[in-house]
Kinemage of the C-alpha trace (Angstrom):
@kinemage 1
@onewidth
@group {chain A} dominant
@subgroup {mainchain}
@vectorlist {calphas} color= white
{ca unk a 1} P -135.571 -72.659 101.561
{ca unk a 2} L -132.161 -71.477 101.380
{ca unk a 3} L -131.956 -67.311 101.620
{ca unk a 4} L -128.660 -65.639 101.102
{ca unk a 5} L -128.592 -61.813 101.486
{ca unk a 6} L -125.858 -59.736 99.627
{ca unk a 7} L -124.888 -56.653 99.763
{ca unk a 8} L -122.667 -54.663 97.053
{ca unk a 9} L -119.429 -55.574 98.605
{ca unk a 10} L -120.108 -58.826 100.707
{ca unk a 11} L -122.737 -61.186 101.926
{ca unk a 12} L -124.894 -60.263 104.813
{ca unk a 13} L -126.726 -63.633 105.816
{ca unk a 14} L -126.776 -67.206 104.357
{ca unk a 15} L -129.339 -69.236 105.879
{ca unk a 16} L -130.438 -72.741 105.210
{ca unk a 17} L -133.665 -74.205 106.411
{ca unk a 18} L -135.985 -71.386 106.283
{ca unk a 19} L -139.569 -71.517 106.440
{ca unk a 20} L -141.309 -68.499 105.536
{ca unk a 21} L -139.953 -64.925 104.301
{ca unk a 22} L -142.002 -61.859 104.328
{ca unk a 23} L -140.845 -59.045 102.256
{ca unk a 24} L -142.008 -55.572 101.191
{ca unk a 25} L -142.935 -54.069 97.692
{ca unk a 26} L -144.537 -50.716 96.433
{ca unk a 27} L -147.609 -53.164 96.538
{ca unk a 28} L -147.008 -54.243 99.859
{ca unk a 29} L -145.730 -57.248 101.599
{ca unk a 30} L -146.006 -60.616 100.439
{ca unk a 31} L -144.984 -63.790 101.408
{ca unk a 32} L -142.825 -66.607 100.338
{ca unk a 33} L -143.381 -70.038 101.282
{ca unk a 34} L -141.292 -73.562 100.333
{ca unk a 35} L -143.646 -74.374 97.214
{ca unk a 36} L -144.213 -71.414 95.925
{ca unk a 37} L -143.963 -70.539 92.159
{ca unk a 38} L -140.347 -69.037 91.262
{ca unk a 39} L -140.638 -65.059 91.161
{ca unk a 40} L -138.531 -61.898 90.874
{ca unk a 41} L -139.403 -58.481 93.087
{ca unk a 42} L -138.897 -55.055 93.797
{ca unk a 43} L -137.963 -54.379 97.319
{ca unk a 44} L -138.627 -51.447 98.827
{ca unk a 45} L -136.543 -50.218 102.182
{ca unk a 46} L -138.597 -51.813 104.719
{ca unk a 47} L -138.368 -55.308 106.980
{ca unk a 48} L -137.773 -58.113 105.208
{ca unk a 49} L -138.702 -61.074 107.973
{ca unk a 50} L -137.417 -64.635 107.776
{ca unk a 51} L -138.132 -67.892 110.059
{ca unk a 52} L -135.623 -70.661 110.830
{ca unk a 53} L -136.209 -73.527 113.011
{ca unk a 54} L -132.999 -72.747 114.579
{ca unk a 55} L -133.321 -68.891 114.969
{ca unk a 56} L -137.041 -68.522 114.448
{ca unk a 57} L -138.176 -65.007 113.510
{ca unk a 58} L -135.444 -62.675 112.413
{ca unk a 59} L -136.397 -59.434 111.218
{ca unk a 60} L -133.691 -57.446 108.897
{ca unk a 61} L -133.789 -53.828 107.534
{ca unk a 62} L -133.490 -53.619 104.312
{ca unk a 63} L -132.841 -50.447 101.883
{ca unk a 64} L -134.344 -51.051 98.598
{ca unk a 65} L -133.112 -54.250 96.184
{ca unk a 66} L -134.588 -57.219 94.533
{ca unk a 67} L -135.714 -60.631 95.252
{ca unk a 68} L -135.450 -63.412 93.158
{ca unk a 69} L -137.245 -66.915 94.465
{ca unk a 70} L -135.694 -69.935 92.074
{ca unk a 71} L -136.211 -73.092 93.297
{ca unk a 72} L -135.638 -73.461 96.921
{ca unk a 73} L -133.297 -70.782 96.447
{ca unk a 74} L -133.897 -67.126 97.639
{ca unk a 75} L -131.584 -64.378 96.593
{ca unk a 76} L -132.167 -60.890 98.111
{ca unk a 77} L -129.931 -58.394 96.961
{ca unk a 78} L -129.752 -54.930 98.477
{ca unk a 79} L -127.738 -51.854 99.265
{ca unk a 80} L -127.428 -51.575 102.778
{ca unk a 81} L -128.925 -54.321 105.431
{ca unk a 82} L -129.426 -54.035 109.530
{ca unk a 83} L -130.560 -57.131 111.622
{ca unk a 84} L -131.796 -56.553 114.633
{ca unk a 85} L -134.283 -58.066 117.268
{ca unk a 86} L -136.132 -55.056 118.021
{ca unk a 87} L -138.887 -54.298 115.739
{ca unk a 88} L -139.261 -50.406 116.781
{ca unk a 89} L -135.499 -50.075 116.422
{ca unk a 90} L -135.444 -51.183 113.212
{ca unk a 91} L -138.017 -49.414 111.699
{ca unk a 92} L -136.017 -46.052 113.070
{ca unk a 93} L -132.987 -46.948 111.390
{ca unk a 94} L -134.724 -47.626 107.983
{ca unk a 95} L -136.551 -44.058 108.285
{ca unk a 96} L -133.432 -42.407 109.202
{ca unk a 97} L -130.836 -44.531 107.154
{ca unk a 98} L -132.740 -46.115 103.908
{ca unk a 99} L -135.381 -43.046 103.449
{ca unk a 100} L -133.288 -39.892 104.105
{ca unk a 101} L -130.483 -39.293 101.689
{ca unk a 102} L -127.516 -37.903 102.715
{ca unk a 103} L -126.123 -34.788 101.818
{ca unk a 104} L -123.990 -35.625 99.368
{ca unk a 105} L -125.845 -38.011 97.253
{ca unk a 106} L -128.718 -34.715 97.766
{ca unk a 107} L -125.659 -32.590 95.894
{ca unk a 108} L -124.771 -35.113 93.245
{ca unk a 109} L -128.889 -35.167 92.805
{ca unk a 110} L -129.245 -31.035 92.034
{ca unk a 111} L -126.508 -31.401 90.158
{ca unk a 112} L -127.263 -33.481 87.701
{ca unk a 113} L -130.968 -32.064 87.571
{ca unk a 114} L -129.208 -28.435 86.905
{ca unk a 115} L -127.495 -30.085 84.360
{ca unk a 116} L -130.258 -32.036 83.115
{ca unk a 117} L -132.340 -28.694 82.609
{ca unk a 118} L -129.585 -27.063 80.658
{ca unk a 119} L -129.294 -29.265 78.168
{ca unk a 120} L -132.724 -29.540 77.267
{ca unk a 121} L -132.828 -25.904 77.247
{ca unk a 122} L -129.781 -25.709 74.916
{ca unk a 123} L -131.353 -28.739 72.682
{ca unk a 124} L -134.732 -26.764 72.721
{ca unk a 125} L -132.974 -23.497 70.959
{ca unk a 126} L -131.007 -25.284 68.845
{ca unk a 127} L -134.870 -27.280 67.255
{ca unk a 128} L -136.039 -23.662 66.953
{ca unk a 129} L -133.059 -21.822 64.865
């Protein structure tokens, strides 16, 4: 299979000649061999792991994205990515990079809730005059 890995701005990984990629979902992981059927999924920040014959297993940190399997094609598309050997390491930098937001996307957030709530206040007084 052929797996590139983007990222907003630029492209993370291109690899050709890979094996096997194991990825993670809401449902879990799953895997994705040669022959299997073309499908499209829901990442979720986690490890995505990939096998090369030249690299073998590489294991990548992904925040949360999509995957779309055409072909021999794989195309995983996320925010933010981290490759790394060790496993432990990784998984720290997803819980403290892809899980925690910062503050100011946490600001942005109660803002627009605040202003979420007052408009459905002001649209609920305006049904009942």
């Amino acid at each position: 299979m052929n797996l590139k890995i983007l990222l907003p701005f630029q492209i993370f990984a291109e690899k050709k000649g890979v094996s096997r990629i194991v990825a993670e979902t809401r449902e879990g992981s799953f895997g994705l061999l040669p022959h299997r059927l073309d499908c499209v999924a829901a990442l979720e920040p986690g490890i995505l792991i990939y096998e090369a014959e030249a690299e073998g297993e590489v294991y990548v940190a992904v925040d949360e994205g999509v995957l779309v399997k055409a072909g021999k094609d794989v195309l995983v598309s996320v925010r933010s990515a981290i490759s790394g050997t060790d496993l432990g390491q990784l998984r720290e930098a997803v819980e403290r990079e892809f899980l925690t937001l910062d503050e100011s996307e946490q600001k942005i957030r109660s803002v627009m809730t605040k202003l979420e709530i007052g408009l459905v206040r002001r649209l609920a007084e305006f049904q009942n005059e």
